[in-house]
N, C-alpha and C positions, 0 to 999 in steps of 0.2 A: 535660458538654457538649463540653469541651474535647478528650475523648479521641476522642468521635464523631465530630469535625470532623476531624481525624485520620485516624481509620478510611475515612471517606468521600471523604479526600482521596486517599488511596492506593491506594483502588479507585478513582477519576476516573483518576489517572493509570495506571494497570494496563491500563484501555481503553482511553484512548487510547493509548498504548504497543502496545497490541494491531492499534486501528483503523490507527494507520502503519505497522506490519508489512503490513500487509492492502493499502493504497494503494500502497505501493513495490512489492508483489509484483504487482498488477493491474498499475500503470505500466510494469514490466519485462514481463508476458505482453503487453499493449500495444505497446509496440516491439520486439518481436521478431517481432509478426504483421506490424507495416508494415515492417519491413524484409526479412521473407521477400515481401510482395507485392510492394515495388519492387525487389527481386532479379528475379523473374518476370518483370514487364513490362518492366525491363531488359535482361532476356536474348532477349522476345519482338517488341523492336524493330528 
């Protein structure tokens, strides 16, 4: 039992290790598109 608890732990952590890869990378496409659109309307004031 003890080894399975183990096994499953390591895959728990594997995704989410994966899922926060995945959130920083969205967060960074995220601010890179609002800071191109207040570049734009900055520049169209």
């Amino acid at each position: 039992m003890s080894e399975k608890s183990k096994m499953n732990r390591a895959k728990r952590e594997a995704r989410q290790e994966k899922q926060a890869q995945n959130v920083i990378k969205w967060l960074s496409i995220a601010l890179l598109v609002c800071a191109i659109i207040w570049i734009i309307v900055a520049m169209n004031v």
